[in-house]
C-alpha positions, 0 to 999 in steps of 0.5 A, spaced: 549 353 533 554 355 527 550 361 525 554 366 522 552 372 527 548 376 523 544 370 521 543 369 529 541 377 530 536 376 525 532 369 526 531 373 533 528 380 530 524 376 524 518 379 520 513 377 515 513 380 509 515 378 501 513 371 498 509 366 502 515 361 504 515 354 505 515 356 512 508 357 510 507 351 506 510 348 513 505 351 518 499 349 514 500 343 512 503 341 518 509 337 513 517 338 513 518 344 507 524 342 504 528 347 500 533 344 494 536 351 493 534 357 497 537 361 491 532 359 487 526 360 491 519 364 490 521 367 496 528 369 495 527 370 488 521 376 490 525 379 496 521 376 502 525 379 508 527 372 511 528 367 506 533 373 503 537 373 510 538 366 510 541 366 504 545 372 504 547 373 512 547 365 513 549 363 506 544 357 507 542 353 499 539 347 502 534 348 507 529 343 512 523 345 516 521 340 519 514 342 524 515 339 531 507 337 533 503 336 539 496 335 539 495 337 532 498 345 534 506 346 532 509 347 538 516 348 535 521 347 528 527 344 527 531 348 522 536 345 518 541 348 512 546 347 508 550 351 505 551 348 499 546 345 494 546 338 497 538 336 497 535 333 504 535 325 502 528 322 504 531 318 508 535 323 512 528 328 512 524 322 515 530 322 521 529 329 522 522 327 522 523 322 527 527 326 531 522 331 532 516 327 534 521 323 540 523 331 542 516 332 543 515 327 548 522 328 552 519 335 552 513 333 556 517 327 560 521 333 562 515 337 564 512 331 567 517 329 572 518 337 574 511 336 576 513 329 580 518 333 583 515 340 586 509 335 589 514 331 592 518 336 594 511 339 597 509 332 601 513 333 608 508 339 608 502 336 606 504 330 612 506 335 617 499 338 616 495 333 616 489 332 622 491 327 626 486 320 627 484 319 635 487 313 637 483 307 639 484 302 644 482 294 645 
């Protein structure tokens, strides 16, 4: 949402390359990777395909990673950069934090309430199918 074009085609056609990032700093240990100015990083400094196209096709200076786990595995990433130098406060980078992990869990409600649907939807069938008990009489 508010990403230049080229950036947007970007982000879906990546590849590795260059410089270890702090995406990859992020991935092993699991923690948010803060960049105060993307400009100045190894990563871009060394030509890193990614870390260059987000500072030249997004105009990103300021960028947070923020790794959003379940079971000790990423299962996703929030992404926030600006385009000026303007650091992620630790305040604002414990939010985003907080954000993730209450996404994962409304992920996993979303996919527990769809399981809750498709069986209800299924119970008339399973009613309609089951043997019918004899009737006893006193």
């Amino acid at each position: 949402m508010g990403v230049p074009p080229a950036l947007a085609y970007r982000q879906q056609h990546l590849h590795t390359g260059g410089a270890t990032t702090q995406v990859d700093l992020m991935r092993a240990t699991r923690k948010p990777a803060h960049i105060p100015d993307a400009r100045e990083s190894d990563a871009y400094r060394m030509g890193n395909p990614n870390a260059v196209a987000g500072v030249e096709l997004g105009g990103a200076r300021t960028v947070l990673y923020v790794p959003m786990i379940r079971d000790d595995n990423i299962v996703g990433v929030i992404n926030l950069y600006r385009q000026e130098v303007k650091p992620f406060t630790p305040e604002q980078i414990s939010l985003v934090e907080s954000f993730a992990s209450q996404a994962i869990i409304a992920i996993e409600n979303a996919g527990l309430f769809e399981e809750v649907q498709r069986q209800t939807a299924n119970f008339p069938n399973l009613c309609s199918n089951r043997p019918r008990l004899p009737k006893f009489s006193a």
